[in-house]
C-alpha positions in Angstrom: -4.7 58.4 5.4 -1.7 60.8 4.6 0.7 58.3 4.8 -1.2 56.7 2.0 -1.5 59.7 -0.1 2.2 60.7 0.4 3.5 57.2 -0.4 1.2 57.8 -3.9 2.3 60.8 -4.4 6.1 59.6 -3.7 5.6 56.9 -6.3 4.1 59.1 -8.9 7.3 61.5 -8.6 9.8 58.7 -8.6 8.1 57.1 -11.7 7.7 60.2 -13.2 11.6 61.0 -12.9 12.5 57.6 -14.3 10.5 57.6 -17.3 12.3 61.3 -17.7 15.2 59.0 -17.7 14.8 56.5 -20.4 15.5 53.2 -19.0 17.2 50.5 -21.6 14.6 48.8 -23.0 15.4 44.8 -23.0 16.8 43.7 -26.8 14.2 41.9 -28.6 15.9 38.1 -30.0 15.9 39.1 -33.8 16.8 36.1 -36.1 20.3 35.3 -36.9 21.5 36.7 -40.2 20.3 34.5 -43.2 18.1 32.5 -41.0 14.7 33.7 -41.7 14.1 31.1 -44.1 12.8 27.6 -42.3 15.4 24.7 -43.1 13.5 21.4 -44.8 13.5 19.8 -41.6 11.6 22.8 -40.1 9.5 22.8 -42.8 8.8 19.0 -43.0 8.0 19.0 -39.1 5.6 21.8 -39.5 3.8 20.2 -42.4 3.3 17.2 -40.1 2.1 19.0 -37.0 -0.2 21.0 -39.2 -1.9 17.6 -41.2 -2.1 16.2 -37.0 -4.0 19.6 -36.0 -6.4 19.4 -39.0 -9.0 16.7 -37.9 -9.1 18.4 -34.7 -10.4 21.4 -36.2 -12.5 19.6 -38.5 -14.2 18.5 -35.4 -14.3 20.9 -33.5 -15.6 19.6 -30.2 -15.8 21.6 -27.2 -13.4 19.6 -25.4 -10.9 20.2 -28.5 -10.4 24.4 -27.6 -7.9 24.0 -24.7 -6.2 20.7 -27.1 -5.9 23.3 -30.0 -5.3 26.4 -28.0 -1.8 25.1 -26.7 -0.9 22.9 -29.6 -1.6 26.3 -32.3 0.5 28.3 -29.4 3.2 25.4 -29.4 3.1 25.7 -33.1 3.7 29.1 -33.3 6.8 29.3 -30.9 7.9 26.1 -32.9 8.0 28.4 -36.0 9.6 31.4 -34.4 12.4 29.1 -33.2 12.7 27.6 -36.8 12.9 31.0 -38.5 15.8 32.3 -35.4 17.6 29.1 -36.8 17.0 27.5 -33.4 16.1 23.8 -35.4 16.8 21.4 -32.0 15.0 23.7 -30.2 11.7 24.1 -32.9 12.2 20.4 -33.3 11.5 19.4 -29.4 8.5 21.6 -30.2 7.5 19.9 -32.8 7.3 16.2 -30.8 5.8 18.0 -28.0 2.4 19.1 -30.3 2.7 15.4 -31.8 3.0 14.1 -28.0 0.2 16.6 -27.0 -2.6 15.4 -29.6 -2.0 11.5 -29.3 -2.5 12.0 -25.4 -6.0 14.4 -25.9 -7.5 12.4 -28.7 
């Protein structure tokens, strides 16, 4: 039982001296400059995932949740890669959510 309470106690102290520290934090990816406007493709791609998620909340089944859940997630990292200028990248996105729906219809 002291074992225990000294390896606590031996934690507490060492994370106690490294947040005295200041570790680096890890860099957050911030766009590229000039790229936090969407390019037409972007913009056309999101417009057609968006019209293919609409029926699907229109209808909201309960099967539907877990089908919009990822595709709205898929969506949203589509549009982060779009606005880091990332357009291949937000592009496979986009067919992935178009892939996603035909297959859970």
């Amino acid at each position: 039982m002291a074992l225990r309470a000294l390896w606590f106690a031996l934690a507490i102290l060492v994370g106690a001296a490294l947040a005295q520290i200041g570790l680096p934090r890890w860099p957050k990816a911030q766009p590229r400059d000039g790229a936090t406007t969407t390019t037409a493709t972007c913009a056309l791609a999101d417009g057609d995932a968006t019209r293919l998620l609409q029926p699907l909340m229109v209808r909201n089944a309960p099967n539907d949740a877990v089908v919009l859940e990822r595709a709205v997630h898929a969506l949203n990292i589509a549009r982060k890669h779009c606005a880091y200028g990332w357009t291949d990248t937000a592009l496979g996105n986009y067919a992935w959510i178009e892939r996603w729906v035909a297959e859970n219809r």
